[in-house]
C-alpha positions as CSV (number, residue, x, y, z in Angstrom):
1,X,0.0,0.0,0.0
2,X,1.3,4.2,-1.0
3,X,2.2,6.0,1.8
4,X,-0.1,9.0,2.0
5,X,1.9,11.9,2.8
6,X,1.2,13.4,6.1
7,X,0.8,17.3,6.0
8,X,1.1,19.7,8.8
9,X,-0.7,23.2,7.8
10,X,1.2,25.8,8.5
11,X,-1.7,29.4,8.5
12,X,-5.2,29.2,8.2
13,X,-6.1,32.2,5.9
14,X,-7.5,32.4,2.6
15,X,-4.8,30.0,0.3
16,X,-4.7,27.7,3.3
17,X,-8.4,27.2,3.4
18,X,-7.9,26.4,-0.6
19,X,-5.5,23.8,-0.2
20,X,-7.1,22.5,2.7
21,X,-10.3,21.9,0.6
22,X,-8.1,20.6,-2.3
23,X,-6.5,18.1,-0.4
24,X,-9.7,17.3,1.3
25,X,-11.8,16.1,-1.5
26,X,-9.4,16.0,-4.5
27,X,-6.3,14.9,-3.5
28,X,-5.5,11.4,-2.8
29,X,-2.0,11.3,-2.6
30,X,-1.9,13.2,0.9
31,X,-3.9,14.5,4.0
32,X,-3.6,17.1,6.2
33,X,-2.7,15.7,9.4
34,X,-2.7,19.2,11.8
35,X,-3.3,22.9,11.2
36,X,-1.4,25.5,13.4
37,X,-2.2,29.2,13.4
38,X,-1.7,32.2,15.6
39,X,-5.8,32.4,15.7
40,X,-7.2,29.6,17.2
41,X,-10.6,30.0,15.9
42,X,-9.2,30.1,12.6
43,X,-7.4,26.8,12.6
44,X,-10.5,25.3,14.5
45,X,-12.8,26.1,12.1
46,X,-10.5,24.9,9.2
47,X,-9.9,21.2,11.1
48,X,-13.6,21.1,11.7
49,X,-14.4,22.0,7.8
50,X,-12.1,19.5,6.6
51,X,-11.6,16.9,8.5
52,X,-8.0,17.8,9.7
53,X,-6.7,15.5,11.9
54,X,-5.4,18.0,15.4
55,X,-5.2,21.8,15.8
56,X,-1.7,22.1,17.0
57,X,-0.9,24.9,19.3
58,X,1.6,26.2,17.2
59,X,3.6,25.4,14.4
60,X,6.9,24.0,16.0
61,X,4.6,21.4,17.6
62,X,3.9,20.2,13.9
63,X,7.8,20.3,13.5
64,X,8.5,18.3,16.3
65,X,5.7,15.9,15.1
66,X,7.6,12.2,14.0
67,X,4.2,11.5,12.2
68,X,4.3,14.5,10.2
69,X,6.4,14.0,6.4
70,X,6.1,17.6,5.3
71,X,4.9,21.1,5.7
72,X,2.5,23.2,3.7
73,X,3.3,27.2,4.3
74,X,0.8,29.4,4.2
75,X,1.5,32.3,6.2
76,X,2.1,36.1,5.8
77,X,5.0,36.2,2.9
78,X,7.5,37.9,5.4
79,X,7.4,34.6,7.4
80,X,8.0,32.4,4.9
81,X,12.3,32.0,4.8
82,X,12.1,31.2,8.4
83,X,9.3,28.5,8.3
84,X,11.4,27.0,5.7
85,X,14.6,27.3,7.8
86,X,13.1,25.5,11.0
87,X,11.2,23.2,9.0
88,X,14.1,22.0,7.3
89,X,16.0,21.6,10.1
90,X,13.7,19.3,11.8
91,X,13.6,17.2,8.1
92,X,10.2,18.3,7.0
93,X,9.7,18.0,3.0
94,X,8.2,21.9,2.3
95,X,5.9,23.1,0.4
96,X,5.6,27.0,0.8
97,X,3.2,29.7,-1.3
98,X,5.3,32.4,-3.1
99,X,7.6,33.8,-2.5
100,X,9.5,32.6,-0.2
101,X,10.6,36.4,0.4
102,X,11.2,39.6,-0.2
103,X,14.8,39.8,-0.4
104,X,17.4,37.9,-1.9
105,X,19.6,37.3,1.1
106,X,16.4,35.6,2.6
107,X,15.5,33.5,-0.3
108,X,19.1,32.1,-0.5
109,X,19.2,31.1,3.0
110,X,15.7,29.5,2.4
111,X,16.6,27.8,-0.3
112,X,19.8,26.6,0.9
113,X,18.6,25.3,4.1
114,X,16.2,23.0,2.3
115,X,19.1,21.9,0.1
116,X,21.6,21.1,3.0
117,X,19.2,19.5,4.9
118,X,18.2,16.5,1.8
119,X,14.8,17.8,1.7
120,X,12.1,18.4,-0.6
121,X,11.4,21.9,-1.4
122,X,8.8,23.1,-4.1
123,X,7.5,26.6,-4.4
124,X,3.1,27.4,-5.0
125,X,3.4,28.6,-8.7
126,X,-0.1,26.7,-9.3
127,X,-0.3,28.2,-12.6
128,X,2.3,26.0,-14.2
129,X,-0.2,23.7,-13.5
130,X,-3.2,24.9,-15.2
131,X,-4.2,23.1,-18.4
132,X,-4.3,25.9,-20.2
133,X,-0.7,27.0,-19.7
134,X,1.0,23.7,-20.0
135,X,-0.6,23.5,-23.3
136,X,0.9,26.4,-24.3
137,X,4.6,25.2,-22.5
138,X,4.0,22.1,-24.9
139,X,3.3,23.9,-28.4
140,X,7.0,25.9,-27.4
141,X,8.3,23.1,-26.3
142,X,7.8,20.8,-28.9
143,X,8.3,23.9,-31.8
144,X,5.0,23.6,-32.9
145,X,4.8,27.6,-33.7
146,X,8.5,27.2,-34.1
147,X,10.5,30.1,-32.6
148,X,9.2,32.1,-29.5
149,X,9.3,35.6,-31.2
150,X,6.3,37.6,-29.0
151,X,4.7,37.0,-25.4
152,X,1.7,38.6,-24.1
153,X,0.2,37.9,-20.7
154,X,-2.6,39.0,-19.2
155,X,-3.5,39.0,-15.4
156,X,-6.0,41.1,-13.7
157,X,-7.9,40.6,-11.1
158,X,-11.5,40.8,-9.9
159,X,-10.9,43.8,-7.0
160,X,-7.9,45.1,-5.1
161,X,-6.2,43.7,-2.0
162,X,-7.5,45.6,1.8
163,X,-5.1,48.0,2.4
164,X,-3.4,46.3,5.1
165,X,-2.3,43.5,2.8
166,X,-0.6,45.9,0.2
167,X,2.4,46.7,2.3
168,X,3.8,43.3,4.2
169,X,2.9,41.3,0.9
170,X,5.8,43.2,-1.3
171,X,3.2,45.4,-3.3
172,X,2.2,43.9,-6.5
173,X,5.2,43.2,-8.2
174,X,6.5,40.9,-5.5
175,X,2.7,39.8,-4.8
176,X,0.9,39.6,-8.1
177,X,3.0,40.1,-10.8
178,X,5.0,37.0,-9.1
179,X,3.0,34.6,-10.6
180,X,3.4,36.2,-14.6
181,X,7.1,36.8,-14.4
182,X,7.2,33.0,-13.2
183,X,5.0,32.1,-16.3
184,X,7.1,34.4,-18.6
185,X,9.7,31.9,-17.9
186,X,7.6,29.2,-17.8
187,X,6.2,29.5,-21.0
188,X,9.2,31.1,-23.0
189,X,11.8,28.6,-21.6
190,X,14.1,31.6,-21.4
191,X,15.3,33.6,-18.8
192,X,14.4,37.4,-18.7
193,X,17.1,39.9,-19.2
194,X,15.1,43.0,-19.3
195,X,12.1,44.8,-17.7
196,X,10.5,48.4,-18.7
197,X,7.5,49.4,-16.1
198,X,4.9,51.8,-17.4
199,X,2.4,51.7,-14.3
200,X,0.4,54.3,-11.9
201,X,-2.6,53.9,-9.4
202,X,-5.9,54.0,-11.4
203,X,-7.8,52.0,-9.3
204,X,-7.4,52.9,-5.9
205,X,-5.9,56.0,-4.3
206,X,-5.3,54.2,-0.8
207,X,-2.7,51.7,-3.0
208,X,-0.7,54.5,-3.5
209,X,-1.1,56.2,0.0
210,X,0.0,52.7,0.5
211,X,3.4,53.1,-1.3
212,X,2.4,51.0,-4.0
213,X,0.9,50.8,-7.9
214,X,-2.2,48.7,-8.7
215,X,-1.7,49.2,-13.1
216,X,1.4,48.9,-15.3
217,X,2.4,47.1,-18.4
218,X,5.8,45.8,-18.3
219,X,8.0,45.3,-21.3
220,X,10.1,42.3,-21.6
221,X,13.7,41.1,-23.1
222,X,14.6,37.3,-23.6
223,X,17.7,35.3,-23.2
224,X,16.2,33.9,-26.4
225,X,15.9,37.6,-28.1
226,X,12.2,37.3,-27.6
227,X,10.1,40.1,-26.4
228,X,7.4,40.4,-24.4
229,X,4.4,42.1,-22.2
230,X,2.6,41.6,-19.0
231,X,-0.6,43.7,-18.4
232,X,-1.4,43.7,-14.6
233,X,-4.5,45.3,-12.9
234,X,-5.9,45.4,-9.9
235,X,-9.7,45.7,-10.8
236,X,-11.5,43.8,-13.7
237,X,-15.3,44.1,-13.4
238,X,-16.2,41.4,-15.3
239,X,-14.0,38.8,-13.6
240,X,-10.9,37.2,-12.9
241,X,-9.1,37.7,-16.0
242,X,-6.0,35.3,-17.3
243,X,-5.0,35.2,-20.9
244,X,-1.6,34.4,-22.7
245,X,-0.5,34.3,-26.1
246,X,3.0,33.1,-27.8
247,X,3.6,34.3,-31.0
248,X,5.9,32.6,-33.0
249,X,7.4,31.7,-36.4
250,X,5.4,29.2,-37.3
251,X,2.4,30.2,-35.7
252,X,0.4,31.3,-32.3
253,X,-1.3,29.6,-29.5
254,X,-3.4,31.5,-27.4
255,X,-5.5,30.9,-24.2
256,X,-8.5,32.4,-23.3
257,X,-10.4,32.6,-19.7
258,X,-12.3,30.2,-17.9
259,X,-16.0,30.4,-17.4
260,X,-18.8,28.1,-15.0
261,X,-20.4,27.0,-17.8
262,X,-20.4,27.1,-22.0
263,X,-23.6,28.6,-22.5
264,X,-24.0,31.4,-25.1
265,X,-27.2,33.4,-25.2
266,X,-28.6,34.9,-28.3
267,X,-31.3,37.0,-28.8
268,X,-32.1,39.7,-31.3
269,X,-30.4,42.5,-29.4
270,X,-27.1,40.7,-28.5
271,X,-25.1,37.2,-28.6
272,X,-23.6,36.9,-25.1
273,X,-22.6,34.3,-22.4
274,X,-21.3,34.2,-18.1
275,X,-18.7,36.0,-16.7
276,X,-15.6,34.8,-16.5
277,X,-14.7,32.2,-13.0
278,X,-14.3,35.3,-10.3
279,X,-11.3,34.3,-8.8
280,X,-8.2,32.3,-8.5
281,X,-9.8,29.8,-6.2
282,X,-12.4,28.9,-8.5
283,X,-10.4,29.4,-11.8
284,X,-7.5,27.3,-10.4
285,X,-9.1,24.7,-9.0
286,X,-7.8,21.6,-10.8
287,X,-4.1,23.3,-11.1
288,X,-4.2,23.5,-7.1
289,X,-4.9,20.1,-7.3
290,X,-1.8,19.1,-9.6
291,X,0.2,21.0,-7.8
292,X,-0.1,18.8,-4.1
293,X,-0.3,15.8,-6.4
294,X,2.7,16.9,-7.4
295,X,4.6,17.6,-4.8
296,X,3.2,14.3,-2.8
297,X,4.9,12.5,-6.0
298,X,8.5,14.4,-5.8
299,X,8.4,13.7,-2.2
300,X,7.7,9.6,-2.8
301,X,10.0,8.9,-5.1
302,X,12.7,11.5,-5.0
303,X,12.1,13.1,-8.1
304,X,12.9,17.1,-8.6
305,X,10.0,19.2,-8.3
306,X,8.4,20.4,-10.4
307,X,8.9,24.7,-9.4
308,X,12.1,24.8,-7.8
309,X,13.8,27.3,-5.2
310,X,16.0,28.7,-8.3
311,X,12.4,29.4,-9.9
312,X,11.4,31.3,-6.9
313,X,14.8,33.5,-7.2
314,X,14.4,33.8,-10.7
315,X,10.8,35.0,-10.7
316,X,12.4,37.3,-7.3
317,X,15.4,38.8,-8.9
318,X,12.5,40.1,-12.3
319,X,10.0,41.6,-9.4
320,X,12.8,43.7,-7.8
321,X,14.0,45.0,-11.4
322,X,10.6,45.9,-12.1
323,X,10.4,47.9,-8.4
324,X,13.6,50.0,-9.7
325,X,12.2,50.3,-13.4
326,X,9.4,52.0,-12.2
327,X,11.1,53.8,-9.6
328,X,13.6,55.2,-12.0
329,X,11.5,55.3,-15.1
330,X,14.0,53.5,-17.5
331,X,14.6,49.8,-18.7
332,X,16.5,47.8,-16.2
333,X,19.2,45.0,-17.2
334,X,18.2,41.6,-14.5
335,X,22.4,42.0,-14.2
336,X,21.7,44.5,-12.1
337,X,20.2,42.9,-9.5
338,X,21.3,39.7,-9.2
C-alpha cells in the first residue's frame, strides 16, 4: 500500500483554506494531518471543515511531530524563509506559497537550508499547473509555432487587496505580478534579461497612499531575443481575468479565460454568455490540485519538483527590477540585481 503523505498546515487564511479543501476532497496522494495558526478559531474552524486530523498549538509542535512528512506554508510572505529554515532543520519535506521572500539574502538562505538538509522543497506557482498554460509550454516546447518571437500575458484581477495587505505582501510586483514573471519563464523557456514598467494607481488612491501601484504594463527582453508584455491590474469588473499568447514563427497559440459553464445566449439584441470564474480559487481549481499531487509525488520517489527554489529566485530577482524600473523610469538590465 502508498504511503499517503502526512501534511502539517502551516496558517489558516484564505490559500490555506484552498489547499485545505483541495486536499480534502481531490487529492489522494496526501492529508492534512494538523493545522497550526496564531488564531485559534481560525485553525479550529479549518480542522472542523475539513476533516483535519489535530489543531496544534503552534507550528513548531507540527515540526517536532515524527508523524508528520512535510509542511505546507501558508503564512504572511515575510514569514516564509524562516518557516522554511526551522522546518528544514527538523527534516520536514516543504511546500511554501510564493515567495518565499522579499529579499534575496532571505531566499538564498531558504533555499539553501532546504538543500543542505536533503529535503524536498517546491515553491506554489499553481499556474504552471493549469491546463491551459501547460498547453501552451507544450506547443513551445515541442516547436509547434516554431520560434518564440512575441509573449503577451494577461492578469488582472476581480478587486484590489485591503489595504493592510498591500504593504507586508511586497506590493504587487512581489505579490501579483509573481506569478506572470514565473509564467514568462515558464512559458518562453528563457530567462528574462530586461524589464521596462509603465504603471500608476488607477484603481485605488489608498494603494498608492499605500506606497504602491495597482496598473502597469511591463516590457520584456529574452535570453532567447524574444520580447514580451505583461498587463497587470488590480480591478476587472467582469472577472478574474488570465489570458496568454505566444507568438511565434510558425504560428500562435493562445488561451482564453475560464467560465462556469459554455452557454451562449442569443437573442435579437445581442449574442452573449457568463462572466468569466471570479477568482483564482475557482479558476485554479484543478491546477491547485496538480500542484499537491505533485509535490506528494516528488516527495515519494525523489524526483525534482516540479517549481524549484532557483524558480522562486528567478521569478524574485525580475520583481525587484521591475520595483527599480518603475522607480527610476528606465529599462533595467536583470544584471543589475542579481
Amino acid at each position: 500500500m502508498n504511503h499517503i503523505l502526512q501534511i502539517g498546515l502551516i496558517g489558516a487564511g484564505r490559500i490555506a483554506r484552498v489547499h485545505a479543501r483541495t486536499i480534502a476532497y481531490r487529492v489522494a496522494s496526501a492529508e492534512l494531518a494538523a493545522v497550526a495558526d496564531p488564531v485559534p478559531a481560525a485553525a479550529q474552524a479549518l480542522a472542523e471543515t475539513y476533516r483535519i486530523g489535530r489543531i496544534a498549538p503552534d507550528y513548531q509542535s507540527i515540526l517536532a511531530d515524527p508523524a508528520i512528512d512535510a509542511v505546507l506554508i501558508c503564512t504572511p510572505t515575510d514569514t516564509h524563509a524562516d518557516l522554511i529554515v526551522a522546518a528544514a532543520a527538523a527534516g520536514k519535506h516543504i511546500f511554501c506559497e510564493k515567495p518565499v521572500a522579499l529579499s534575496l539574502a532571505q531566499t538564498d538562505a531558504a533555499v539553501s537550508a532546504a538543500e543542505c538538509a536533503g529535503v524536498t522543497l517546491q515553491i506554489g506557482f499553481n499556474r504552471r499547473f493549469d491546463a491551459n498554460f501547460a498547453r501552451v509550454r507544450r506547443a513551445v516546447a515541442d516547436g509547434e509555432i516554431g520560434t518564440v518571437e512575441i509573449v503577451h500575458i494577461i492578469s488582472r484581477d476581480p478587486a484590489p487587496p485591503p489595504i493592510a495587505y498591500v504593504g507586508p505582501s511586497g506590493g504587487i510586483f512581489l505579490d501579483m505580478t509573481i506569478h506572470d514573471w514565473d509564467m514568462a519563464r515558464f512559458l518562453t523557456g528563457s530567462e528574462i534579461t530586461e524589464v521596462y514598467v509603465q504603471g500608476g494607481v488607477m484603481v485605488d488612491p489608498a494603494i498608492g497612499a499605500a506606497g504602491d501601484i495597482d496598473t502597469h504594463v511591463t516590457l520584456l527582453r529574452f535570453a532567447s531575443g524574444a520580447i514580451g508584455s505583461i498587463d497587470n491590474s488590480r480591478r476587472a469588473v467582469y472577472g478574474y481575468d488570465q489570458r496568454a499568447e505566444v507568438f511565434g514563427s510558425k504560428g500562435v497559440i493562445q488561451t482564453q479565460n475560464n467560465y462556469p459553464n459554455s452557454a451562449v445566449i442569443s437573442t435579437r439584441e445581442s449574442v452573449r454568455r457568463d462572466l468569466p470564474l471570479n477568482f483564482f480559487m475557482d479558476r485554479y481549481v484543478e491546477a491547485f490540485a496538480a500542484e499537491i499531487e505533485s509535490f506528494a509525488a516528488a516527495v515519494a520517489t525523489g524526483q525534482p519538483v516540479a517549481v524549484t527554489g532557483h524558480d522562486a529566485r528567478a521569478a524574485l530577482v525580475v520583481a525587484l527590477a521591475a520595483k527599480r524600473s518603475y522607480a527610476e523610469g528606465r529599462p533595467v538590465a536583470i544584471s543589475e540585481i542579481c
